[in-house]
ZAPAVO-893742 format. One record per residue (C-alpha): residue in one letter; residue number from 1; y, z, x. Coordinates in nm, 4 decimals. Layout:
BEGIN
{rest:A, nr:NUM, c2:Y, c3:Z, c1:X}
...
This chain:
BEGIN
{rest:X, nr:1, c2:25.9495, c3:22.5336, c1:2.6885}
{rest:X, nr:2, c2:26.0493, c3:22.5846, c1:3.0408}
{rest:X, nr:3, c2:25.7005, c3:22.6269, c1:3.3083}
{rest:X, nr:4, c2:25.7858, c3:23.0030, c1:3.3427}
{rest:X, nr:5, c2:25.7542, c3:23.0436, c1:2.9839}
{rest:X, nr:6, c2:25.4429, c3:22.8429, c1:2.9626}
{rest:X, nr:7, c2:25.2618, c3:23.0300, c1:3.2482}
{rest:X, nr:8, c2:25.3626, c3:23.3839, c1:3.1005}
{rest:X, nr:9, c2:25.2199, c3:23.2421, c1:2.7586}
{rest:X, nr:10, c2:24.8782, c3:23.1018, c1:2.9499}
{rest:X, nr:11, c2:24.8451, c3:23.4156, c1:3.1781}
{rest:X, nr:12, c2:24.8555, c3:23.6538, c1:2.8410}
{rest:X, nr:13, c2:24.5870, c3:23.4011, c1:2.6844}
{rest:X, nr:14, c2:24.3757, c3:23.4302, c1:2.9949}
{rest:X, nr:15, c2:24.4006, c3:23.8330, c1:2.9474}
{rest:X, nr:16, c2:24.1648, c3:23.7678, c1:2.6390}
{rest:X, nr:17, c2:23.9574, c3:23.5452, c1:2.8228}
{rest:X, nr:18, c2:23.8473, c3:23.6983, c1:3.1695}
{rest:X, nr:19, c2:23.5990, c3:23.4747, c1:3.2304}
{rest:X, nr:20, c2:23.8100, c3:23.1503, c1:3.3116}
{rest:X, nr:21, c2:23.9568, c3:23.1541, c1:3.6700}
{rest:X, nr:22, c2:24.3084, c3:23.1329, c1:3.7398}
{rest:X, nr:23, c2:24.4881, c3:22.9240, c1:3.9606}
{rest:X, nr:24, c2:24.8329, c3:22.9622, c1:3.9731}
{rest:X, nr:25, c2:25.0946, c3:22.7609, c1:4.2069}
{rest:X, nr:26, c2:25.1375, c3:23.0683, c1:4.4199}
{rest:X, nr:27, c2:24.7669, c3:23.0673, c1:4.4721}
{rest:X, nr:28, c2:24.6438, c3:23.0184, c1:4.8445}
{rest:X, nr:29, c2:24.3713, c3:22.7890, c1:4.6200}
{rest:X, nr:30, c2:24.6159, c3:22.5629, c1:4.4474}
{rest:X, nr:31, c2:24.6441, c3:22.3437, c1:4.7148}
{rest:X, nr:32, c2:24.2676, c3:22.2562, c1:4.7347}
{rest:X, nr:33, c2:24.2101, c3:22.3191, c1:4.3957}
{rest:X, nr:34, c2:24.4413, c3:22.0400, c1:4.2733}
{rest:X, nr:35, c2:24.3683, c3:21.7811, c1:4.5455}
{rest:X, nr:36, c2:24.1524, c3:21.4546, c1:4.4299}
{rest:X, nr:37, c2:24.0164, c3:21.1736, c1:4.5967}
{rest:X, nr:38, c2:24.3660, c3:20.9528, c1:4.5664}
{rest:X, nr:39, c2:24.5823, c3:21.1354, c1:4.7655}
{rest:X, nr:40, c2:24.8470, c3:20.8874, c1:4.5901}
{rest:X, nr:41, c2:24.8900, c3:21.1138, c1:4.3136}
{rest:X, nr:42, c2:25.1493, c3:21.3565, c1:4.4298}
{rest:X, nr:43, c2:25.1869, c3:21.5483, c1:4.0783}
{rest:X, nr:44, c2:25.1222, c3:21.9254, c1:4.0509}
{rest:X, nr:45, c2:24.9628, c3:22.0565, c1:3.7651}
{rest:X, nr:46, c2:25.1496, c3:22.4162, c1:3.5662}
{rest:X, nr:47, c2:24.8535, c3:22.5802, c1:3.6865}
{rest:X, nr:48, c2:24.4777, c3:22.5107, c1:3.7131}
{rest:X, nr:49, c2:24.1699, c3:22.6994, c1:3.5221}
{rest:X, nr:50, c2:23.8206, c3:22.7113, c1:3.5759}
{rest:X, nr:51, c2:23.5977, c3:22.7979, c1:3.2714}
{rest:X, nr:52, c2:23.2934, c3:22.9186, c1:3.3375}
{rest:X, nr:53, c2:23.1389, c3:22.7985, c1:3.0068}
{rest:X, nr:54, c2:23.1987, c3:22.5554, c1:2.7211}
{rest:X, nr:55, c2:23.3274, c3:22.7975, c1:2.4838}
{rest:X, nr:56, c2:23.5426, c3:22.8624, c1:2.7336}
{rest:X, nr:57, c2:23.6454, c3:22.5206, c1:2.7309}
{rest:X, nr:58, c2:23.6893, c3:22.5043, c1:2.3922}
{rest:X, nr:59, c2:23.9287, c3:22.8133, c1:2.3486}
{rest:X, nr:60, c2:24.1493, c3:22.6483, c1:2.6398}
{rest:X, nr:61, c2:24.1946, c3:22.3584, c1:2.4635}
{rest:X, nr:62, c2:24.3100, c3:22.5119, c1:2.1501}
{rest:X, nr:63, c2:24.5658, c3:22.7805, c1:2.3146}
{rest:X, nr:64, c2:24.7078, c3:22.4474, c1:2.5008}
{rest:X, nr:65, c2:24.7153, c3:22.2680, c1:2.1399}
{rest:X, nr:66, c2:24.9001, c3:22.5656, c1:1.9628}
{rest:X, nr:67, c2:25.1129, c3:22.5926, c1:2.2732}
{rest:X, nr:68, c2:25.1894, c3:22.2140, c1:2.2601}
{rest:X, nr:69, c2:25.1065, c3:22.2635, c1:2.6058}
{rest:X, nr:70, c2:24.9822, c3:21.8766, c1:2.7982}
{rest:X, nr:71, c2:24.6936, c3:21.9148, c1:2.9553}
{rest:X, nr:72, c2:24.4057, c3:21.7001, c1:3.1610}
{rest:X, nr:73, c2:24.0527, c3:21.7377, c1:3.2818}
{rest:X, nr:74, c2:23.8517, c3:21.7153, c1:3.5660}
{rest:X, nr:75, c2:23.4953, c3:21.6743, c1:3.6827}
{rest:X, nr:76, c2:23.4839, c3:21.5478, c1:3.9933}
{rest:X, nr:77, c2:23.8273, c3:21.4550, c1:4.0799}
{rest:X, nr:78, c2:23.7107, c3:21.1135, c1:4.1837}
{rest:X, nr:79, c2:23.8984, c3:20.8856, c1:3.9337}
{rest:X, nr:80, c2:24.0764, c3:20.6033, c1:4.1478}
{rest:X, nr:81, c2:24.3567, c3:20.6413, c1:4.0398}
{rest:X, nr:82, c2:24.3712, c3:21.0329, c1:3.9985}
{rest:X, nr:83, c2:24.4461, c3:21.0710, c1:3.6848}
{rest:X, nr:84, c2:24.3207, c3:21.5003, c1:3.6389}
{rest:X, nr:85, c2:24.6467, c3:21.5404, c1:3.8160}
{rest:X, nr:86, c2:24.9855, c3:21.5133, c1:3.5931}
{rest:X, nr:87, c2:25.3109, c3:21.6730, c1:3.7153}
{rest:X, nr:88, c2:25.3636, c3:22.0301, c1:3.4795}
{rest:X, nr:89, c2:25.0177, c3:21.9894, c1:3.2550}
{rest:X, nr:90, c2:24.7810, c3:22.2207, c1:3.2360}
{rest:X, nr:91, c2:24.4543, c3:22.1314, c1:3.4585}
{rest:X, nr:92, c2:24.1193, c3:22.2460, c1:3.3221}
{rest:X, nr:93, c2:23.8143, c3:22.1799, c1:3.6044}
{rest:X, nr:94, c2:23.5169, c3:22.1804, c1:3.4528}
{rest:X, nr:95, c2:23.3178, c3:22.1893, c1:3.8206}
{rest:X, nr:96, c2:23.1558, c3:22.5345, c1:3.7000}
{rest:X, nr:97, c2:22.9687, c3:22.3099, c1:3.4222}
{rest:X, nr:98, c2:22.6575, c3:22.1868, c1:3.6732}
{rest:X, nr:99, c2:22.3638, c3:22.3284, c1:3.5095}
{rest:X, nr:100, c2:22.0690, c3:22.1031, c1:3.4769}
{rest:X, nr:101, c2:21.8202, c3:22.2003, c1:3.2467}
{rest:X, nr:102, c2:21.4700, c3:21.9258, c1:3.2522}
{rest:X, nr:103, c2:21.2740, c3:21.9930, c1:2.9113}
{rest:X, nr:104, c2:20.9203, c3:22.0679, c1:2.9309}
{rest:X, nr:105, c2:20.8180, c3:21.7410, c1:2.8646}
{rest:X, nr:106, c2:20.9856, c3:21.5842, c1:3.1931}
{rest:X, nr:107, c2:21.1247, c3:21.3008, c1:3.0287}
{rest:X, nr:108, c2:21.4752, c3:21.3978, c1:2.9176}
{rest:X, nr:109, c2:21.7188, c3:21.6593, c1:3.0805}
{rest:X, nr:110, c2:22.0331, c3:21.8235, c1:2.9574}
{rest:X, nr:111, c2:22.3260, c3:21.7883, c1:3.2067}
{rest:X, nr:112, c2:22.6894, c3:21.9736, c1:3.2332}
{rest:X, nr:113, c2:22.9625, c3:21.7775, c1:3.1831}
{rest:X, nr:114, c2:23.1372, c3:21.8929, c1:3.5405}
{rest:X, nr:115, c2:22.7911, c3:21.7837, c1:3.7929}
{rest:X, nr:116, c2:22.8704, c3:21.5429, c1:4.0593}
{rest:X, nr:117, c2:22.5873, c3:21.2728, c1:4.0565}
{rest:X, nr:118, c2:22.4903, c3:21.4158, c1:4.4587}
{rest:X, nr:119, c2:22.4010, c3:21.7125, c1:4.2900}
{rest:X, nr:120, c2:22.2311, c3:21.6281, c1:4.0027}
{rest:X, nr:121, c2:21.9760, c3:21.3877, c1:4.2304}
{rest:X, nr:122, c2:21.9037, c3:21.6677, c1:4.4479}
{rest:X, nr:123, c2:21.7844, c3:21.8559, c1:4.1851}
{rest:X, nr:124, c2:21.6145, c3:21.5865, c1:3.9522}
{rest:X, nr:125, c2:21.4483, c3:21.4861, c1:4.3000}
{rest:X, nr:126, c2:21.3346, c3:21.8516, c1:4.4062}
{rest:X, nr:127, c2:21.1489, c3:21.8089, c1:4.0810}
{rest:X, nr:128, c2:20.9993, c3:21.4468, c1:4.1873}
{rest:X, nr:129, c2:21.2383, c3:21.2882, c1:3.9145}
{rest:X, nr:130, c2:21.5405, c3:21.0923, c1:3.9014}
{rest:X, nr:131, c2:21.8320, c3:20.9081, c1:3.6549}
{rest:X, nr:132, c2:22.0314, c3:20.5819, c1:3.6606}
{rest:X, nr:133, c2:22.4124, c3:20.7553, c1:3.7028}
{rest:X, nr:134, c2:22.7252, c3:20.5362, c1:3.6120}
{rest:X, nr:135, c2:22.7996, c3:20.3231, c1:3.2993}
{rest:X, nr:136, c2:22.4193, c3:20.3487, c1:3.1573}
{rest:X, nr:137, c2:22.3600, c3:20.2778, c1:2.7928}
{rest:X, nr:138, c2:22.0006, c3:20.5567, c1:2.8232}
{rest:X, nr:139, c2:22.2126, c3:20.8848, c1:2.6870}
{rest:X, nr:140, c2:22.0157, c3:21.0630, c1:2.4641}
{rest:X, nr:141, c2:22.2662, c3:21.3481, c1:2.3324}
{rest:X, nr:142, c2:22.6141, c3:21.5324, c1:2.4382}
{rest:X, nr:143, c2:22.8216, c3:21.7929, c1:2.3010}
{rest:X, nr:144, c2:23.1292, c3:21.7465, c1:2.2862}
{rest:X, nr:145, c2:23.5006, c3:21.9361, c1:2.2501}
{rest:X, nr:146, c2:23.6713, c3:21.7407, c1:1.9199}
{rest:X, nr:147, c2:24.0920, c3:21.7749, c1:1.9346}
{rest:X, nr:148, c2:24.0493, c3:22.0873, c1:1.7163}
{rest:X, nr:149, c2:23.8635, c3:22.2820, c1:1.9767}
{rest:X, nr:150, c2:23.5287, c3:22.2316, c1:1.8157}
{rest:X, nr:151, c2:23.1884, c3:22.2247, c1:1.9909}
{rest:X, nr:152, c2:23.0175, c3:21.9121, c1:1.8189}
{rest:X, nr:153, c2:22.6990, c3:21.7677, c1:1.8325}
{rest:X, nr:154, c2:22.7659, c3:21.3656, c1:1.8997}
{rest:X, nr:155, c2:22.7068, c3:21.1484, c1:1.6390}
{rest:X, nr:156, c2:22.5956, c3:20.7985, c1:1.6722}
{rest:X, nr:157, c2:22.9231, c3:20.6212, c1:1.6707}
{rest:X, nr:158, c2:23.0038, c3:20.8856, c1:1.9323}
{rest:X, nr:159, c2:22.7806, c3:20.8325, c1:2.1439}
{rest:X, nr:160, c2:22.8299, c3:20.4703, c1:2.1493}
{rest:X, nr:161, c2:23.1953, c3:20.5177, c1:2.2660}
{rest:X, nr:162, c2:23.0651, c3:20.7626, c1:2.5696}
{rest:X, nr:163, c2:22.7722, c3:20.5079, c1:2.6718}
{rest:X, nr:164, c2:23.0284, c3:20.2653, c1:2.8334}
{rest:X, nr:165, c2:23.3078, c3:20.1757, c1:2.5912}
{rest:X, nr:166, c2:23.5896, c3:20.3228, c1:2.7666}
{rest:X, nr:167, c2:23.8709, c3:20.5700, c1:2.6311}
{rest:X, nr:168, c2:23.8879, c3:21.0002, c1:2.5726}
{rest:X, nr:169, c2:23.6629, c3:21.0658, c1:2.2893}
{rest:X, nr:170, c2:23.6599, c3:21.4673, c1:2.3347}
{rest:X, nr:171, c2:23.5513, c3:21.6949, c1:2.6341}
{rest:X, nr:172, c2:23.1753, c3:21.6385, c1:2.7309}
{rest:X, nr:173, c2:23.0369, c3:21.9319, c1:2.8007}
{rest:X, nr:174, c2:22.6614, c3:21.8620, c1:2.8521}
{rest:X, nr:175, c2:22.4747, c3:21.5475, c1:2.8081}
{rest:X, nr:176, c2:22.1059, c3:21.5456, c1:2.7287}
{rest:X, nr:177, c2:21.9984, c3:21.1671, c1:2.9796}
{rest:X, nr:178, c2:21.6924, c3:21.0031, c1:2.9952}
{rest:X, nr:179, c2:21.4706, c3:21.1068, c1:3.3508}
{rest:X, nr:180, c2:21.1802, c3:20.9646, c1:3.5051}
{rest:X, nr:181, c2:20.9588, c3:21.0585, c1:3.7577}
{rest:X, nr:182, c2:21.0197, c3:20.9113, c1:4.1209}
{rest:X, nr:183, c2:20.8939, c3:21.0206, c1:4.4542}
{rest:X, nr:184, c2:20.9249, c3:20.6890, c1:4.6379}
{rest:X, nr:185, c2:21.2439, c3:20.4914, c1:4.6863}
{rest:X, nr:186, c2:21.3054, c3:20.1948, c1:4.9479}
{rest:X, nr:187, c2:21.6627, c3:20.1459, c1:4.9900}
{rest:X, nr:188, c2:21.9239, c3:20.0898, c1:5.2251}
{rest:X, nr:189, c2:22.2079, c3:19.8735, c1:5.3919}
{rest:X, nr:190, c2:22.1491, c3:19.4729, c1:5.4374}
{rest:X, nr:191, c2:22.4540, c3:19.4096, c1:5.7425}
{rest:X, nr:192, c2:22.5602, c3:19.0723, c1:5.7807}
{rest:X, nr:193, c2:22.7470, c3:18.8610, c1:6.0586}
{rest:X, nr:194, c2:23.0681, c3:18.8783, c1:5.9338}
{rest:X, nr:195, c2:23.2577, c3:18.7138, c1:6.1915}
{rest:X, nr:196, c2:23.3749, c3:18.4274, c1:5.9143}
{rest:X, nr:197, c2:23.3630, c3:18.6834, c1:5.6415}
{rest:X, nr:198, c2:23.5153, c3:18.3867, c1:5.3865}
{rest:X, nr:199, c2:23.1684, c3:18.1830, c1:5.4825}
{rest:X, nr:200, c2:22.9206, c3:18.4675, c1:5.4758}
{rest:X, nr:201, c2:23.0427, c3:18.5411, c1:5.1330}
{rest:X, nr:202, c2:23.0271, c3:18.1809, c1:5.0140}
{rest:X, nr:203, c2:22.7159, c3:18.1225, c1:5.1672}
{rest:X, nr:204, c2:22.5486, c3:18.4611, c1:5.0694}
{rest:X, nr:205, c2:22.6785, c3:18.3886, c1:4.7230}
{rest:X, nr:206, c2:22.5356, c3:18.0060, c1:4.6802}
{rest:X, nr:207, c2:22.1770, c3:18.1074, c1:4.8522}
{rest:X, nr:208, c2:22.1708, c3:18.4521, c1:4.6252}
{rest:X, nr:209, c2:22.2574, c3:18.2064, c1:4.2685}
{rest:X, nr:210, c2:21.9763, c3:18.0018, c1:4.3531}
{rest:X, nr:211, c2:21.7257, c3:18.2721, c1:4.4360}
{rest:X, nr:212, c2:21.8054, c3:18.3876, c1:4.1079}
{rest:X, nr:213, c2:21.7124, c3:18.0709, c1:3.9311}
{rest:X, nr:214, c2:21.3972, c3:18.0311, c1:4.1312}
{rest:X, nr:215, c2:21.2950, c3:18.4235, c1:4.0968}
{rest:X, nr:216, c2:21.4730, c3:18.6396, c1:3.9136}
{rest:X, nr:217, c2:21.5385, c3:19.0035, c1:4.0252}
{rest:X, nr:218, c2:21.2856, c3:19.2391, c1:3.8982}
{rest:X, nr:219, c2:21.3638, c3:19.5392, c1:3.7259}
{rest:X, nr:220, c2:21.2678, c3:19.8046, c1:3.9972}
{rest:X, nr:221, c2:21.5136, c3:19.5973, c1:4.2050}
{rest:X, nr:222, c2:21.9164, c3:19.6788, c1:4.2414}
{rest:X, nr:223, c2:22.1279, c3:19.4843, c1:4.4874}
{rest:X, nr:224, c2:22.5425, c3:19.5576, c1:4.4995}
{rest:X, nr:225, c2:22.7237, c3:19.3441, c1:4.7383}
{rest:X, nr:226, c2:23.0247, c3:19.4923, c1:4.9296}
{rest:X, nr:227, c2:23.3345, c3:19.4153, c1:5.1759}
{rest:X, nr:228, c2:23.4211, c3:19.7310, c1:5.3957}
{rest:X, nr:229, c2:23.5731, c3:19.8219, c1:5.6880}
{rest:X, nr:230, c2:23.3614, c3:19.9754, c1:5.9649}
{rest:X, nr:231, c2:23.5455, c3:20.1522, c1:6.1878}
{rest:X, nr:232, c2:23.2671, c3:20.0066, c1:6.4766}
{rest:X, nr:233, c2:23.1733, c3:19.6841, c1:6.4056}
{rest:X, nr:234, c2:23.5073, c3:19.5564, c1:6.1751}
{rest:X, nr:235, c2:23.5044, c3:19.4058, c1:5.8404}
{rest:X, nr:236, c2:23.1489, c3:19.3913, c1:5.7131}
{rest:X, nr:237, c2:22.9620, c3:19.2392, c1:5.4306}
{rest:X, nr:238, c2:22.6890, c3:19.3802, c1:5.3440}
{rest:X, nr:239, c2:22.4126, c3:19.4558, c1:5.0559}
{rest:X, nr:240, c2:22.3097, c3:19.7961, c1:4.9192}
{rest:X, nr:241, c2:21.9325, c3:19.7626, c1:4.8725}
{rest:X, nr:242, c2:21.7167, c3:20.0259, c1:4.6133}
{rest:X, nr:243, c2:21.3958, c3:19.9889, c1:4.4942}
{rest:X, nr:244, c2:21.2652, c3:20.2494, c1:4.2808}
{rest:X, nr:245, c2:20.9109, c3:20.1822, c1:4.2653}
{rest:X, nr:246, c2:20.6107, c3:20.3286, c1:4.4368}
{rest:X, nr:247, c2:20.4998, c3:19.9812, c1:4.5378}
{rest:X, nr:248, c2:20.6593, c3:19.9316, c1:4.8782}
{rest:X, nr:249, c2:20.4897, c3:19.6729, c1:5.0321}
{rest:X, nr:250, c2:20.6721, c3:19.4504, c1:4.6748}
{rest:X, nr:251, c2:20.9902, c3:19.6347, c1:4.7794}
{rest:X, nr:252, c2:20.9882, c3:19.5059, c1:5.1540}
{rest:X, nr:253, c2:20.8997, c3:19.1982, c1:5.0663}
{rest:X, nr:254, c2:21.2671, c3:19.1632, c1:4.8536}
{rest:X, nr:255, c2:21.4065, c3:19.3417, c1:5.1550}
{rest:X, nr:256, c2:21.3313, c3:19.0468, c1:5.3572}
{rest:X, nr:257, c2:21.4008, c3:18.7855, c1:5.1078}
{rest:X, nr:258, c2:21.7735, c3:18.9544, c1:5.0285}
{rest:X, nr:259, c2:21.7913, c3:18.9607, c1:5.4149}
{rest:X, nr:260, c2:21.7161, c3:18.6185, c1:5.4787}
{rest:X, nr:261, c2:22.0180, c3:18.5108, c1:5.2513}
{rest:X, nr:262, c2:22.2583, c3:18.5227, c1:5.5200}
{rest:X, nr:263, c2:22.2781, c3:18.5884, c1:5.8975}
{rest:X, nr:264, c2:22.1528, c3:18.9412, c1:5.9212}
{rest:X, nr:265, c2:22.3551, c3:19.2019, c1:6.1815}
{rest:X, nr:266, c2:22.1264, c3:19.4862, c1:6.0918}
{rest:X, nr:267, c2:21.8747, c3:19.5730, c1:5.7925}
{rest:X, nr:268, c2:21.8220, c3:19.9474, c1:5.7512}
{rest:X, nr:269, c2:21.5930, c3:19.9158, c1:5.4123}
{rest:X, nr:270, c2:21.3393, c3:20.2229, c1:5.4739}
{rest:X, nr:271, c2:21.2034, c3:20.4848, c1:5.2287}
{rest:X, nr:272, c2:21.4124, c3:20.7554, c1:5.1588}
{rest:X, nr:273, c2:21.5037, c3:21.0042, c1:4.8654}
{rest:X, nr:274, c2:21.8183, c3:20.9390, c1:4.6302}
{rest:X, nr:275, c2:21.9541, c3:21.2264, c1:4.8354}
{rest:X, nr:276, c2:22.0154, c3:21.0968, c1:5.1527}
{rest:X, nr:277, c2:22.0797, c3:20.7298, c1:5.0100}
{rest:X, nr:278, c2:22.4329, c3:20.9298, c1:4.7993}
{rest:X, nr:279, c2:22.5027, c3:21.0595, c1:5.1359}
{rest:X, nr:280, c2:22.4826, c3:20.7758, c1:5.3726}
{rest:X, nr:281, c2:22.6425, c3:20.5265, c1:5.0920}
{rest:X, nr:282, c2:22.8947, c3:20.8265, c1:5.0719}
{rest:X, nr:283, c2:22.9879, c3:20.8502, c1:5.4113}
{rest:X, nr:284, c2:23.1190, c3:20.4335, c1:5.3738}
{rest:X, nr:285, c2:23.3967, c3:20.6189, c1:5.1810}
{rest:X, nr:286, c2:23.6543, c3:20.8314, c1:5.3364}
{rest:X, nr:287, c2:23.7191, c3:21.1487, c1:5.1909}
{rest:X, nr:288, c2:24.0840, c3:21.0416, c1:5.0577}
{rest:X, nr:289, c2:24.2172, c3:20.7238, c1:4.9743}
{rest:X, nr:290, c2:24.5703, c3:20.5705, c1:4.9061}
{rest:X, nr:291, c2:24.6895, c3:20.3133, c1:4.6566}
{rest:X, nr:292, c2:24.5319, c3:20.1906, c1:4.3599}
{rest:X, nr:293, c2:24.2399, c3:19.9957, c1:4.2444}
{rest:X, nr:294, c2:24.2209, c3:19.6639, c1:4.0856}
{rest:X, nr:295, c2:23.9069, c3:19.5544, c1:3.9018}
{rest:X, nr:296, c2:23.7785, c3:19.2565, c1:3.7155}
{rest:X, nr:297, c2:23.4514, c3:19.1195, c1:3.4863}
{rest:X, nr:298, c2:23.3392, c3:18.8375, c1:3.5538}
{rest:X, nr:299, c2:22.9804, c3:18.6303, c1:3.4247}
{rest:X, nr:300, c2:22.8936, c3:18.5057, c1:3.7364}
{rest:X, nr:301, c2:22.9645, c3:18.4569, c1:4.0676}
{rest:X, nr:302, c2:23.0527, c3:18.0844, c1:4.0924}
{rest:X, nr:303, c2:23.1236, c3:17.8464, c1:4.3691}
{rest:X, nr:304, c2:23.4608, c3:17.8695, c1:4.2762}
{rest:X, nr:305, c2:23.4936, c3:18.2467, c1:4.2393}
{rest:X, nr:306, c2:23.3654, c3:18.2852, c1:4.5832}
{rest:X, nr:307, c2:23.5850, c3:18.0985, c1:4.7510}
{rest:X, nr:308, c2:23.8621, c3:18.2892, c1:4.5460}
{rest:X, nr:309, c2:23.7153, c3:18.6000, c1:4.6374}
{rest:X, nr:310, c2:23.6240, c3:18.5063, c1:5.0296}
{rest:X, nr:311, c2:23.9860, c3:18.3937, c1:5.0877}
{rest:X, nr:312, c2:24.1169, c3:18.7294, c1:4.9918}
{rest:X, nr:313, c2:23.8558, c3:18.9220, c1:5.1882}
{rest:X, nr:314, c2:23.9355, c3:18.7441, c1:5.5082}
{rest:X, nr:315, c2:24.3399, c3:18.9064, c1:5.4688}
{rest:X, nr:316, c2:24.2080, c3:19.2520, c1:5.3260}
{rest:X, nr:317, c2:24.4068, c3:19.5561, c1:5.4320}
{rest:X, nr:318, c2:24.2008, c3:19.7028, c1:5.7407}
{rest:X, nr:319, c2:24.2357, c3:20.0459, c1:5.6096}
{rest:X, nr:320, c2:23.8802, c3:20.2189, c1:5.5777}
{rest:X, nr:321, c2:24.0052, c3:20.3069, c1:5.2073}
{rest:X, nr:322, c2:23.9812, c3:19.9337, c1:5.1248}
{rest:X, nr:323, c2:23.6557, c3:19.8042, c1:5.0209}
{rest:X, nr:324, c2:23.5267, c3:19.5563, c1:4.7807}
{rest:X, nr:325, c2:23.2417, c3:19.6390, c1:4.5763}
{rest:X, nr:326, c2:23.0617, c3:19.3899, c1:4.2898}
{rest:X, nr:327, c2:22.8369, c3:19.5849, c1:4.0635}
């Protein structure tokens, strides 16, 4: 079926369904509406559609199976290696999914499947509550869109697959998460002297293993180490900082003890909102990268693995879309 055919075929489907929004190639919008954050991936969709709801979703993806029409899906667009996009498929962005619905009792809140996590903390924090976002195994529910175009409730084994096992199990169109309430966060940038960035790694490394086995990291506590490039200051390494509890004077006190692991440039651990700690950890990122990502799980952080890992930072590409990050 040639693309002309397909796009007559979609555009008399869409007829039926006003509500979806259209994006053809010869839209003005196309070109924003299919870029994503690797501006590697060069491949243009057949056309792009917005549904506005997920049984809109859901009758998209069973026109594109009776067409035998490829397509892919997109939330955010921020897959490294920008995989929504694939030359001649049918894209369907689900950005217009963002409600966020908190039940009465506060402690559980239904989420659309297209929310960036920026968004959803504003509004869980306008509300003096918050969530763990990433891989988190504290997903209560979802609805999801089965290969026949279905809108199914998730079933344990279902579930399981979308709480961190990896793989396309169906189109999520909501999520009901776990909240909590928050109205007091310490977090922030550790900065350290990175002028032997091999060293500071090893060194941060060995002193952060043994303050481990003499006092573990508490619960409230997160720390993520990463390599960047600042376009100021040069190759950094550095620790992201968050404590989410109201005890502060606790929090500071791990500030300074995560500090003290390495020689400190700058510390900028304060209380903040999970706002403005998205944005600032945001703006390390530039708004478009190039290449690929390479990843890798590892137990521990041994004496051997950071030397490994401190050789290779000390050549990394000075590019400000190159970063290292250990979660």
């Amino acid at each position: 079926m040639t693309d002309t055919t397909q796009l007559t075929a979609l555009e008399t489907f869409l007829q039926a369904h006003p509500s979806v929004k259209y994006i053809p190639p010869s839209s003005a919008e196309y070109p924003m509406a299919r870029k994503v954050w690797n501006g590697s991936r060069r491949d243009n969709p057949l056309a792009i559609v917005q549904p506005q709801s997920p049984s809109d979703v859901a009758s998209l993806i069973r026109f594109a199976r009776s067409q035998s029409l490829p397509f892919t899906l997109r939330s955010g667009g921020h897959n490294l290696e920008g995989r929504a996009l694939v030359d001649g498929a049918l894209l369907i962005d689900l950005r217009a999914l963002n409600a966020v619905t908190v039940a009465a009792d506060r402690k559980s809140a239904i989420v659309q499947g297209g929310i960036l996590q920026g968004e959803l903390a504003n509004r869980l924090w306008a509300e003096g509550l918050a969530t763990p976002t990433g891989t988190i195994p504290s997903i209560l529910g979802a609805a999801a869109i089965n290969p026949d175009g279905e809108i199914i409730a998730a079933d344990e084994a279902l579930l399981q697959g979308i709480r961190g096992a990896g793989g396309l199990f169906g189109v999520i169109v909501d999520l009901t998460i776990k909240i909590y309430p928050l109205t007091t966060l310490l977090a922030g940038a550790i900065l350290y002297d990175s002028t032997d960035i091999t060293k500071t790694f090893i060194d941060f490394n060995a002193a952060y293993r043994a303050l481990l086995d003499s006092d573990p990291l508490p619960p409230q506590l997160t720390i993520q180490q990463i390599a960047f490039n600042s376009p100021s200051a040069g190759r950094l390494l550095a620790a992201i900082f968050v404590w989410s509890s109201p005890d502060t004077t606790a929090g500071h006190a791990w500030a300074a003890k995560i500090a003290a692991l390495a020689p400190t440039l700058a510390n900028t651990v304060a209380e903040t909102t999970i706002p403005s700690l998205l944005a600032s950890t945001g703006a390390l990122v530039p708004s478009t990268a190039y290449g690929a990502p390479s990843t890798h799980s590892i137990r521990s952080i041994t004496p051997a693995v950071a030397e490994t890992i401190g050789q290779y930072l000390a050549t990394m590409p000075s590019d400000p879309g190159t970063m290292l990050s250990i979660h």
